[in-house]
C-alpha positions in Angstrom: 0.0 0.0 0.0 3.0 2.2 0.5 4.5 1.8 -2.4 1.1 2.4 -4.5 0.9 5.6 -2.2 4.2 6.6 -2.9 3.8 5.9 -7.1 0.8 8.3 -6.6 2.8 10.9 -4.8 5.5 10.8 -7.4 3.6 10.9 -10.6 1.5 13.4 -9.1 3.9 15.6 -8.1 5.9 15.6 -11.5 2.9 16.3 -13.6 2.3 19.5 -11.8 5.4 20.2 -11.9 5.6 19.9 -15.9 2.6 21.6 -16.3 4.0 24.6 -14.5 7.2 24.6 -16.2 5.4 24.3 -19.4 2.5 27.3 -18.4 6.3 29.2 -18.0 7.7 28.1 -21.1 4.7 29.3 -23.0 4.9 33.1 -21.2 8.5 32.9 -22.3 7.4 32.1 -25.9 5.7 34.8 -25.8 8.3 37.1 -26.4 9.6 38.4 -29.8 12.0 36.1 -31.5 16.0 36.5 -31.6 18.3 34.6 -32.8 21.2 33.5 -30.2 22.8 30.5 -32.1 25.6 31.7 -32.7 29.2 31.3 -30.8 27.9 28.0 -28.8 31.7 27.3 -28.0 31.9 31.1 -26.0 28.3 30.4 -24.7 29.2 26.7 -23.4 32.2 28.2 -21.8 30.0 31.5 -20.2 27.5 28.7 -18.6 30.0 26.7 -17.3 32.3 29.1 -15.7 28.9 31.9 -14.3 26.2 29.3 -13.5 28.2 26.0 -12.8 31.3 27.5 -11.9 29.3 30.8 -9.5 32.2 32.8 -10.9 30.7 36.7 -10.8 29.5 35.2 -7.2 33.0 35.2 -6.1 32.7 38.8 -6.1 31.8 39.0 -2.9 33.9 36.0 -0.8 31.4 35.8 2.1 27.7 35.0 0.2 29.8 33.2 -2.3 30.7 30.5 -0.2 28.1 30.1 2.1 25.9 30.1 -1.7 28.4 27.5 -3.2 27.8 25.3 -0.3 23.8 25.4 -0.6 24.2 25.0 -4.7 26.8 21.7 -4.3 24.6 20.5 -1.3 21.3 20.7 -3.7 23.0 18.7 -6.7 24.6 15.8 -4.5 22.2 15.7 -2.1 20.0 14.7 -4.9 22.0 11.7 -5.5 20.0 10.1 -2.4 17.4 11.5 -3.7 17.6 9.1 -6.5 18.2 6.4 -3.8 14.9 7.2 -2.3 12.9 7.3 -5.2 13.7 3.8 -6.4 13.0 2.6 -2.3 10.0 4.2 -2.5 8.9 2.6 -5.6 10.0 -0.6 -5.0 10.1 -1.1 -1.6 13.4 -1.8 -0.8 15.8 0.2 1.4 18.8 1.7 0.8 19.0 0.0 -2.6 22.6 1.6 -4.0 24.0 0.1 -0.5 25.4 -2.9 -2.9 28.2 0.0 -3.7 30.0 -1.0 -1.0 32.5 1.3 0.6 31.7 4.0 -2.1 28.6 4.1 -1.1 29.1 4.2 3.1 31.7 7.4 1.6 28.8 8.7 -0.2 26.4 8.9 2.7 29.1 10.0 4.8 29.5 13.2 2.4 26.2 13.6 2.0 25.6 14.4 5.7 28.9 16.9 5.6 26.8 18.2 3.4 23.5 18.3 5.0 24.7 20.0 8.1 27.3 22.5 5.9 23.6 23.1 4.2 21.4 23.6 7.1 24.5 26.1 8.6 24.5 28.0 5.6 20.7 29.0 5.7 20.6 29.5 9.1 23.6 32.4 8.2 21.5 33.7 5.1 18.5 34.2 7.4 20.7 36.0 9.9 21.9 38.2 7.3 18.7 38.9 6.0 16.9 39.4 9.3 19.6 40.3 12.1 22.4 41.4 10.4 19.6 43.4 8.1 22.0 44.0 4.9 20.4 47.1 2.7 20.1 45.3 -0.5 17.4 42.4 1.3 14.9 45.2 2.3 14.0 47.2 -0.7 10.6 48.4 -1.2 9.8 46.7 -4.3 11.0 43.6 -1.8 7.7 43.6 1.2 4.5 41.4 0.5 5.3 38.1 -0.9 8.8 38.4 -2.1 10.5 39.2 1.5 8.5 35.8 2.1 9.5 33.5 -0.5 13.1 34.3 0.8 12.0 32.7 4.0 10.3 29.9 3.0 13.1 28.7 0.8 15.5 28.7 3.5 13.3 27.3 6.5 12.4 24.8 4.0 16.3 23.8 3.3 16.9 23.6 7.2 13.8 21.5 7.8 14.4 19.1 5.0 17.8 18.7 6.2 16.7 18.4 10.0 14.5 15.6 8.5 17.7 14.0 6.7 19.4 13.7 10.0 16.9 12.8 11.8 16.4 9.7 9.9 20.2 9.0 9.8 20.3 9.6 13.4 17.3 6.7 14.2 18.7 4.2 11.7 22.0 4.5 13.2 20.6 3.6 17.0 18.2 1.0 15.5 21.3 -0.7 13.8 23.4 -0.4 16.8 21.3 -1.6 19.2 18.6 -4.1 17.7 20.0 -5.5 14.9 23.3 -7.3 13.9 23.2 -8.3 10.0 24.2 -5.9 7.3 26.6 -2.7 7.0 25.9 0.4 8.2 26.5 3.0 6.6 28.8 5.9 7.7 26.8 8.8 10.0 29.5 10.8 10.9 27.0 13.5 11.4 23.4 12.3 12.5 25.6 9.6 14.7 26.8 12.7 17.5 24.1 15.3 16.3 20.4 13.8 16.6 21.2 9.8 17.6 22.2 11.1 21.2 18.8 12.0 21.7 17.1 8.8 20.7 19.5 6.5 22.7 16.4 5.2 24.9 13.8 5.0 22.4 12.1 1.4 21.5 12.8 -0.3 18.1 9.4 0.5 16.6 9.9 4.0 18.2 13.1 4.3 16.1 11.4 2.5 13.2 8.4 5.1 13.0 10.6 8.3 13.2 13.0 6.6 10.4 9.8 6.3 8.2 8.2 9.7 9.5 11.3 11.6 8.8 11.5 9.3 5.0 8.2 10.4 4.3 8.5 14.2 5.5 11.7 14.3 3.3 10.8 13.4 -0.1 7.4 15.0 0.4 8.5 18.3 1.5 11.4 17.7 -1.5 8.2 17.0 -3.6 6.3 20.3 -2.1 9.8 22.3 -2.9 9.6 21.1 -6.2 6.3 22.1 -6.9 6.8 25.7 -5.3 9.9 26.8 -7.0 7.7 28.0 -10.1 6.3 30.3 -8.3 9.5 31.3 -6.6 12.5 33.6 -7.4 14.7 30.5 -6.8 13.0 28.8 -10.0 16.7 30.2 -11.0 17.8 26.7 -9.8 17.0 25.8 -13.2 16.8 29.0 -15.6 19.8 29.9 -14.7 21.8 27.4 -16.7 19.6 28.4 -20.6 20.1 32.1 -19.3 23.9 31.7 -19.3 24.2 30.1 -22.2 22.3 33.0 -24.3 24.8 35.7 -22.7 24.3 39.0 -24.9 27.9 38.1 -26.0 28.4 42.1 -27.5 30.0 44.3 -25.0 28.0 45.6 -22.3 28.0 49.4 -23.4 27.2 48.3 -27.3 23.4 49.2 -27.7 21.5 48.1 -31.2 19.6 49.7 -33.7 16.0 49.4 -34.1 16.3 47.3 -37.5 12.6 48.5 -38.4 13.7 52.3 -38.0 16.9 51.5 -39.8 15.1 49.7 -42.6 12.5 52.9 -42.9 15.1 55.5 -43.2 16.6 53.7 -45.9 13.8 53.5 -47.8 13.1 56.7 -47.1 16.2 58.1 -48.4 16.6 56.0 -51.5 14.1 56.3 -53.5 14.9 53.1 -56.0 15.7 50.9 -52.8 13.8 48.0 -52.3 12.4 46.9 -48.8 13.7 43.4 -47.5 11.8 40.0 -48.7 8.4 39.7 -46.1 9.1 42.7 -44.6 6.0 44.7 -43.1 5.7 47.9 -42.0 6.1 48.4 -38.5 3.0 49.3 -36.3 4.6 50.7 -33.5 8.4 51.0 -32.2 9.9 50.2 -28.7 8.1 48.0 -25.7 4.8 48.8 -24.4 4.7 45.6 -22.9 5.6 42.6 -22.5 5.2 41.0 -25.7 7.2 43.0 -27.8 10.1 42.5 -25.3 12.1 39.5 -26.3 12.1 35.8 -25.4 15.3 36.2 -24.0 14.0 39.2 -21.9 11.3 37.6 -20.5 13.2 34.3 -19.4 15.8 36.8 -17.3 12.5 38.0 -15.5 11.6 34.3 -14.2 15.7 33.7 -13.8 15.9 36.9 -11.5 17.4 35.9 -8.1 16.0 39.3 -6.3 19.3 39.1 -5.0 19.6 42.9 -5.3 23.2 42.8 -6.2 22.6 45.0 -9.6 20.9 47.8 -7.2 23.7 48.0 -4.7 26.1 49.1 -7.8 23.5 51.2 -9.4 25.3 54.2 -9.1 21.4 56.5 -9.5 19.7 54.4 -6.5 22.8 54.8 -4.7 22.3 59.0 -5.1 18.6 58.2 -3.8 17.1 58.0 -7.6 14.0 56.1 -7.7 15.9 53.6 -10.3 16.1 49.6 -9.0 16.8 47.2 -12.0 15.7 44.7 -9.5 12.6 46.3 -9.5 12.6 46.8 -13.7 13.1 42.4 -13.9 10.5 41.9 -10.6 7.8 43.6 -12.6 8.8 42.4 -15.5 8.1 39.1 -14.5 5.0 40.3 -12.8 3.3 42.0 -15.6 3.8 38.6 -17.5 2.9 36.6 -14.8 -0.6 38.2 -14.7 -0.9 38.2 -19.1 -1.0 34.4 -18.8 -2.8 34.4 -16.2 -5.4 35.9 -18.6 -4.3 33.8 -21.5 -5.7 31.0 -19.2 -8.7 32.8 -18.4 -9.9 34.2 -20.4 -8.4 33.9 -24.1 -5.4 35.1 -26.0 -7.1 38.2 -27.2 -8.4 39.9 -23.8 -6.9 42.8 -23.1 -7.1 44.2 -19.5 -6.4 48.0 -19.8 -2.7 47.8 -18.9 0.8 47.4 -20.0 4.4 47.5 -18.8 4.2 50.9 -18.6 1.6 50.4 -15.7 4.1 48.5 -13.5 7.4 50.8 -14.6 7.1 54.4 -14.4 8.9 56.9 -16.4 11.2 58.6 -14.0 12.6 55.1 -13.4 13.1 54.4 -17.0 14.8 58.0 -17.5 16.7 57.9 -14.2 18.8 54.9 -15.9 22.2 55.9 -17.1 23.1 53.0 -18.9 26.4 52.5 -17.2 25.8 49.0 -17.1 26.6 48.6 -13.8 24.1 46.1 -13.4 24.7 43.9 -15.9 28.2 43.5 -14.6 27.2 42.8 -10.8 24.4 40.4 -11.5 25.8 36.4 -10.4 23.6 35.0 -13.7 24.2 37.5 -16.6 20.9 39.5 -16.5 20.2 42.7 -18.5 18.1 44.9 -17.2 19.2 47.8 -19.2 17.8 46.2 -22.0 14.5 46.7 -20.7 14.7 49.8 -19.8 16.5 51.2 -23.5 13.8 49.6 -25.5 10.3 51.0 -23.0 11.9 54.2 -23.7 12.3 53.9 -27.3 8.7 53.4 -27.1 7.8 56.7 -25.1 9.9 58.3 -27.1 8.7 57.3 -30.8 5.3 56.2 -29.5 4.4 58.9 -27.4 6.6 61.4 -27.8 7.2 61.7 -23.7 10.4 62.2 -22.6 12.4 64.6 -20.5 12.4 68.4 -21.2 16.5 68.4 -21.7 16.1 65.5 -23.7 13.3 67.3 -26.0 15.7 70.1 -26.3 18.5 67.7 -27.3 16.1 66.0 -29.9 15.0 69.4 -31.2 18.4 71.3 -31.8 19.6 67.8 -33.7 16.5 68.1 -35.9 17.1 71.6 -36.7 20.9 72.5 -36.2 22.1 68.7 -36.8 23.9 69.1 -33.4 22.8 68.6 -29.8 23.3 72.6 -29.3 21.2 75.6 -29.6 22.9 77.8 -32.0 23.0 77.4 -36.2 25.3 74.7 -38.0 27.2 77.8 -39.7 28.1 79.3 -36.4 29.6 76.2 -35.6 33.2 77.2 -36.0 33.1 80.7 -34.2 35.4 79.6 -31.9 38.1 79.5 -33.9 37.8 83.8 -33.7 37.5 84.0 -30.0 
């Protein structure tokens, strides 16, 4: 009966978990089309070295390693993951235990792990919530985000808790009730939670073993099936992110191809407009859909980490500019359009854009230093965003700063940014 309850858990748990990866993968699609084929030595090298490697982490020693410890805890751990899986399924326990000595190593650095793990968390809540660092308590951070941080991390300490905790009751249960077979190597659970269960009767030990099984792989289960929802879906996103790098150098920004292809024509008379092109209907982003594929997957990868707006040299001077906050609504805004692709049709439209989430002194406040860009651990490009909503206030709506409309003006009439005629240009030369 176990094992049928256990199949249900599993297949149960996995399908929702597709589906939401999938719901994801379709708000991604969303986005325009780019092409980012190119270079896929340079890109496999990028991935390796920023999201295996935690290279731009390194930046700053103390996160980095307490960070590098969760991330190699979350892959290996996941070994005996495996391991539990197939015991769950079939019954058995401890079925990789025909390993031999590899294995009691394995289980011995697993729990090295665990406790290196829970230690780390504990650390990140204290910085978070004692320590109070500036860039974990921005306002764009209160509600549900300043939560999710939470969760994540009393979720890692419990599920490790749980991990020792069933090490701890085997190990008694072995050493005092039964003599046949190996145990494996507890150099953890064996001083940390066996102590406490020295006393306890062999179906005592045997019912917290399975208690602690159970709460394991379902709470691993119930982390799986949140982390869609959660900033630290960049488990997973982080790794396609890396890989599609913008590869140009971070203070090159691109043309509008439709604006360059109109001026063209415009100018030449005999020239001939590109096979299947059609006219543009509109410049820039007014939302999300005319951002890019590769835009909107940086939104779900954000880790709200807030690194890019420590460096952010305008919300340092007290601008209103975040690029935390520019990839937080991001993801919001397309959060809630497929949200109404699912309820209520493709076509609806509810009144409200990007725009309605980002407001235009953020977007102007940007000084596309690219500050950002550099200081975020997973390649993110926030400036991106912001260039291309105000292309779109600028061609679109014509809104934009009165310097800036000055700017504009004098290099429509006087072909230069200043305020005096092209023929008075080289007075200087008298003075």
């Amino acid at each position: 009966m176990s094992q049928i309850l256990f199949l249900f858990l599993t297949v149960s748990a996995v399908s929702l978990f597709i589906r939401n990866v999938r719901k994801i993968r379709r708000n991604i699609l969303l986005g325009k089309d780019i092409d980012l084929s190119s270079n896929k030595d340079l890109r496999l090298k990028t991935m390796l070295l920023v999201a295996f490697g935690q290279t731009k982490m390194a930046a700053r020693p103390v996160p980095f390693v307490l960070h590098f410890i969760v991330y190699v805890g979350f892959i290996l751990i996941n070994i005996e993951v495996l391991e539990i899986l197939i015991d769950g399924i079939f019954g058995s326990h401890r079925v990789l235990s025909f390993m031999g000595p590899l294995y009691t190593f394995a289980i011995g650095f697993f729990e090295i792990l665990a406790i290196a793990v829970l230690i780390a968390c504990v650390v990140f809540l204290s910085r978070r919530y004692i320590v109070k660092i500036k860039r974990f308590h921005g306002a764009e951070l209160r509600g549900f985000p300043q939560k999710d941080a939470a969760t994540i991390l009393f979720t890692e300490i419990i599920l490790m808790a749980a991990l020792l905790i069933m090490n701890g009751a085997e190990f008694v249960s072995h050493t005092k009730f039964t003599t046949e077979g190996n145990l494996p190597n507890f150099p953890v659970s064996e001083w940390l939670t066996a102590p406490f269960m020295e006393n306890y009767s062999a179906n005592s030990l045997e019912l917290i073993e399975q208690s602690a099984w159970w709460f394991h792989i379902i709470g691993i289960f119930a982390f799986m099936n949140y982390l869609p929802f959660s900033k630290h879906f960049h488990v997973i996103l982080a790794f396609p992110n890396t890989f599609y790098s913008n590869l140009n150098p971070k203070g090159k920004l691109s043309n509008m191809e439709s604006v360059t292809t109109e001026v063209k024509l415009m100018l030449d008379p005999t020239a001939q407009p590109p096979d299947n092109y059609t006219t543009p209907s509109s410049f820039g982003v007014k939302d999300v859909k005319d951002l890019t594929w590769k835009n909107l997957m940086e939104a779900y990868t954000c880790t709200e980490c807030g690194r890019c707006t420590s460096v952010c040299p305008q919300n340092v001077t007290g601008k209103i500019l975040s690029p935390r906050k520019i990839m937080m609504d991001t993801r919001d805004r397309l959060v809630e359009v497929g949200n109404n692709i699912d309820k209520l049709g493709p076509d609806y439209d509810d009144g409200k854009n990007l725009h309605s989430y980002i407001s235009e002194p953020e977007l102007w406040a940007c000084n596309t230093c690219n500050a950002c860009v550099e200081a975020c651990p997973v390649n993110i490009n926030p400036v991106e965003i912001i260039v291309e909503m105000r292309r779109y206030l600028v061609m679109e709506k014509s809104s934009a700063p009165a310097s800036l409309n000055s700017m504009f003006s004098n290099m429509e009439n006087n072909q230069a940014p200043w305020q005096f005629s092209p023929a008075d240009r080289a007075n200087w030369i008298n003075t």
